[in-house]
N, C-alpha and C positions, 0 to 999 in steps of 0.2 A: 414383526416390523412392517410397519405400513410405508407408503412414499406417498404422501402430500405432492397437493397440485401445485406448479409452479405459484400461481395466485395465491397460495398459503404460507408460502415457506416466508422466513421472517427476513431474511437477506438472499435474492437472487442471485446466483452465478452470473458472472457479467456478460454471455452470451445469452442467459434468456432474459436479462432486465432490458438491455438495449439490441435484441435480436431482429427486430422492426429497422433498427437505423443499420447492421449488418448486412442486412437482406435488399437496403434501399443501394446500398453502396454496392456491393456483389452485381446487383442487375445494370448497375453504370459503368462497372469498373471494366474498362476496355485495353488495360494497361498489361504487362507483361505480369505473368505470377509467378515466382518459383512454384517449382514442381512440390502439389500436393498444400499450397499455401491455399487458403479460402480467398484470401483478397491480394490485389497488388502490394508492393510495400508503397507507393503511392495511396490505395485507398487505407492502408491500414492507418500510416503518420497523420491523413485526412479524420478519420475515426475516432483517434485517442486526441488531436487536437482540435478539431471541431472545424465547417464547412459548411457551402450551401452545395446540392447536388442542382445538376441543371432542369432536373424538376419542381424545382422548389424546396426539395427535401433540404429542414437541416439538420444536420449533425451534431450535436452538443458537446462541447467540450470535457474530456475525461481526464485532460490536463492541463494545467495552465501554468503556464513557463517558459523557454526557451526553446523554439521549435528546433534550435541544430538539435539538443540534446536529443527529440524523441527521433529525429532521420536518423542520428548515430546509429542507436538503439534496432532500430528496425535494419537499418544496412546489414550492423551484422548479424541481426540474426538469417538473412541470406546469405551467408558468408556459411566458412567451417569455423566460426569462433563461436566459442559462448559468451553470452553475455551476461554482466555483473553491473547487477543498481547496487550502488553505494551511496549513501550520503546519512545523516542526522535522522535518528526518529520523528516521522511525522512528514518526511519530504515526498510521501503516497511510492514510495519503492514497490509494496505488496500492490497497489491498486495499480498501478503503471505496468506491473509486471503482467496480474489477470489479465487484464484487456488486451494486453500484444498478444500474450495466449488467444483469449478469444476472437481475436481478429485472423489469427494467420491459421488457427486447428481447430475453430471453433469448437474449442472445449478448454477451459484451463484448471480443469477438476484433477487433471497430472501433478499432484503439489506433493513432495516431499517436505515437510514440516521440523526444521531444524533446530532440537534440545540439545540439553547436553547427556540425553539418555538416547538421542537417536543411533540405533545400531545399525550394522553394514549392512543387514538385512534390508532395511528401508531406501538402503540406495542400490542395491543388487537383486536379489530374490530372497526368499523365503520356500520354508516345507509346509505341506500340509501333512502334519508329523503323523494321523491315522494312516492316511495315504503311504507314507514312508515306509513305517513298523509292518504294514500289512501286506507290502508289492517292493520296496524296497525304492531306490531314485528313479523317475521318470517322469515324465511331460505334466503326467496329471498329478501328481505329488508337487511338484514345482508351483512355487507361487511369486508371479512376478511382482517386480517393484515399480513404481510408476513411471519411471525413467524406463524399466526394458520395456513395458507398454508403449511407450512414445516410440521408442528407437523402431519396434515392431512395426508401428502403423504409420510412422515419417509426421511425426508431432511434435510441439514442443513442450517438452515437461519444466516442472517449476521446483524450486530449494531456496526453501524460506530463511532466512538467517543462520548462512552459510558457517560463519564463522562463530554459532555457537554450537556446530555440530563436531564431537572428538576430532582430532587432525588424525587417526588412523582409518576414520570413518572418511575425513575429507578425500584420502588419498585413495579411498578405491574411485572417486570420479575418474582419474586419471587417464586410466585406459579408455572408459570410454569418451572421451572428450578426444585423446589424442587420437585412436585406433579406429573409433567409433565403433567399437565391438565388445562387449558383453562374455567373457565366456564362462562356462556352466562346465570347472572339470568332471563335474558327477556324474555327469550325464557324457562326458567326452564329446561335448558342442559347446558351441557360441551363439550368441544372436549379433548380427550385425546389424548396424542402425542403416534403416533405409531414407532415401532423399526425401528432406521436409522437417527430419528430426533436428532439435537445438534443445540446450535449455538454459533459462533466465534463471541467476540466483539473484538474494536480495544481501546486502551485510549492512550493517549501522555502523559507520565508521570508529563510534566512541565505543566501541566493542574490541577495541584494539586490543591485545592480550590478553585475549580469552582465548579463543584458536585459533590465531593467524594463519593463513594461508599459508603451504609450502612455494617457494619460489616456482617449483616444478606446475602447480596446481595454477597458481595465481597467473603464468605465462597461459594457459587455455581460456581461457578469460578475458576479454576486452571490456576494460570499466568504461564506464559510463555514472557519473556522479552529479546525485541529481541536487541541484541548490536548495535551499531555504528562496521561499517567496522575498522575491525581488522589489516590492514596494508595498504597501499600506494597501493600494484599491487591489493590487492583484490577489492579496492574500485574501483580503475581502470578500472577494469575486470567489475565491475557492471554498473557503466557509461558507460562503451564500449557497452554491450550488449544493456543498458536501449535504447541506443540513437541512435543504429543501427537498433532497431526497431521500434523508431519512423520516424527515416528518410523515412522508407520505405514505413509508413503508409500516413508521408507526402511527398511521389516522389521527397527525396532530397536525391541527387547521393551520392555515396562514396568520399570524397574530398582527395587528400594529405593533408599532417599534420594535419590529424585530429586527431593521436595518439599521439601525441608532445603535441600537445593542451591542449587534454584531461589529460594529466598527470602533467598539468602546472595547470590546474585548480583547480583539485583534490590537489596537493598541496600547493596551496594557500589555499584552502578550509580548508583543516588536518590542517596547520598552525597554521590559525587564530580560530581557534575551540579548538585546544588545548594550545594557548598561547606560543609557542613552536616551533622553526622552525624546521628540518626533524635532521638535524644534532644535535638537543640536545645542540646547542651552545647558541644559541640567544632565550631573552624572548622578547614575543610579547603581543601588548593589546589586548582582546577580544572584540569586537564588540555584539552589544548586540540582533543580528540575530543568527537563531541554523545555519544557512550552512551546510544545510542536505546533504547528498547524492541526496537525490530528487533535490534539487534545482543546483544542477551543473550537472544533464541531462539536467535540463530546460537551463542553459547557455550555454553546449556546443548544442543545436539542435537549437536553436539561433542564435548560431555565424554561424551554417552549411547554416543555410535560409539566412542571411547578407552574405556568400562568394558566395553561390550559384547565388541568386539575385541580389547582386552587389557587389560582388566583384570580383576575379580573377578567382575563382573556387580552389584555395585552403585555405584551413582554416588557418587561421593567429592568432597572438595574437591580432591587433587589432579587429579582429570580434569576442573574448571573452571577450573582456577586457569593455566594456561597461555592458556586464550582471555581470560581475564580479562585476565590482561597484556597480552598483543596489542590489544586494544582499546584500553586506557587511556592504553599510550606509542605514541603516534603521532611525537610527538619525541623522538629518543633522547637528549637531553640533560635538556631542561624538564620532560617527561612524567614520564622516570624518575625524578628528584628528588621530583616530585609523590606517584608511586606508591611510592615506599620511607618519605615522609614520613606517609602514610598509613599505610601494613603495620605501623611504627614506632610509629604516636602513634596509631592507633586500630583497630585490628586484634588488637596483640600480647594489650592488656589485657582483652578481650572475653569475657566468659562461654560457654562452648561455642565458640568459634572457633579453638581452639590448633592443632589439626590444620589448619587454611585457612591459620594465621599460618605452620607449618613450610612447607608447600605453597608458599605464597606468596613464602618467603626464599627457597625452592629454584629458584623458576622464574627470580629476580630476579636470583641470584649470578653 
């Protein structure tokens, strides 16, 4: 097994992509820290929501939305509460969560990854079973989990969609959220979590009944629910950045019309998600995909790699209009009805959209 240079790796950890804007804030940051935090919660909420530092430095925003929601967020994790992002897939729960990792432990590589095959092992410890068979339970046999890691070193560890891991598995968080302690009857010890340790889960709200939280579990937990993009430029704004930084990581240039694009997409998106076209005049069918934000970065960096690779070299409606469809009919019967019903009744008559409206029958026939 080799380890690749940061420079190589295909997606950065979000403390070494923006490690330059961590290091610029750290050297300003004159604010009080909790104990074992890298930065204030002043420079952190500055961080994730973007700034100028008094040297000129700026900050780029890693999220964009409602600044109470990210000071919640960072409060408590100064606090003894854990904290829980909830909202819709696509509302950047996962990317909201790294970076407060990377702001306050610079590290958010502590991720428990939550299936519905995740065992207690993954949130507890694990054997290193030769070790075991050979010397029987001890320190070096012991394999920890990435939460006793964090509790270890006063970090915050991370649990990705909380609520699709078993509820027998959810319930060993319990003790350590409430006790802040870890313990190991194998060994007749405990680890206690030292000052610095929290940890951020993420849950999709429309995951409801799949493994709801116990009431016991869900009180350790201060949600925090993050919104769907609040207007047309903001979303905009967030696909713009999401997909300017992926072009980059994948060496796909800057195109023309890629802002026309991007705003045609995002409005088809808003659209069909709300039932409702922009002007409030016309009702639309929902289709029964969320059409995240997340998922119209993935279509417009798409359409960038089809212009780059073959097409003209600049971004058109027909090199989004293909991901468009794929996203929207999920069911090939309901979906497609929905999506022709739209093309039809509020696409075709559209000012500047006639080229999206051909685009669009084309992919559809």
């Amino acid at each position: 097994m080799t380890t690749e240079t940061t420079s190589e790796v295909l997606r950065q950890h979000a403390e070494d992509a923006f490690g330059e804007e961590l290091a610029a804030l750290a050297r300003h940051d004159d604010r009080v820290r909790p104990e074992r935090w890298r930065l204030s919660p002043w420079a952190v909420a500055t961080y994730l929501l973007g700034g100028e530092l008094a040297d000129g430095t700026v900050i780029t925003p890693k999220y964009i939305g409602p600044r109470r929601v990210i000071e919640v967020a960072v409060t408590t994790l100064a606090t003894d509460r854990a904290l829980l992002l909830l909202g819709v897939p696509g509302t950047a729960k996962t990317w909201v969560s790294e970076h407060l990792a990377a702001a306050i432990s610079g590290d958010s590589t502590l991720l428990v990854q939550g299936t519905a095959g995740t065992p207690e092992e993954a949130v507890r410890y694990g054997w290193n079973y030769a070790q075991l068979l050979a010397h029987g339970p001890s320190e070096d046999a012991l394999v920890p989990s990435p939460l006793m890691r964090a509790m270890r070193d006063g970090q915050i560890a991370r649990v990705e969609e909380l609520t699709r891991i078993p509820a027998d598995v959810q319930d060993s968080l319990i003790t350590i959220l409430s006790e802040k302690t870890l313990p190991v009857p194998e060994l007749g010890a405990e680890v206690q979590a030292v000052r610095g340790f929290n940890v951020i889960a993420t849950a999709n709200d429309r995951d409801r009944g799949v493994n709801e939280l116990s009431s016991a579990l869900r009180r350790r937990f201060n949600t925090v629910v993050l919104p769907l993009p609040a207007t047309l430029d903001e979303e905009v704004e967030i696909v713009t950045r999401r997909v300017g930084q992926l072009g980059r990581s994948l060496d796909l240039p800057e195109l023309p019309g890629g802002a026309e694009e991007i705003r045609r997409v995002v409005t088809v998106f808003r659209e069909l998600r709300a039932g409702l076209t922009a002007d409030g005049r016309t009702k639309v069918k929902t289709p029964s995909g969320t059409l995240s934000t997340a998922e119209a970065i993935s279509v417009v960096t798409n359409g960038l790699a089809l212009a780059t690779h073959f097409g003209d070299g600049v971004l058109r409606a027909g090199d989004v209009a293909d991901g468009i469809v794929g996203a929207v009919v999920r069911d090939p019967v309901a979906d497609r009805q929905v999506w022709r019903e739209y093309v039809e009744g509020v696409v075709r008559d559209r000012d500047g959209w006639k080229d999206f409206y051909r685009a669009a029958r084309e992919v559809s026939a």
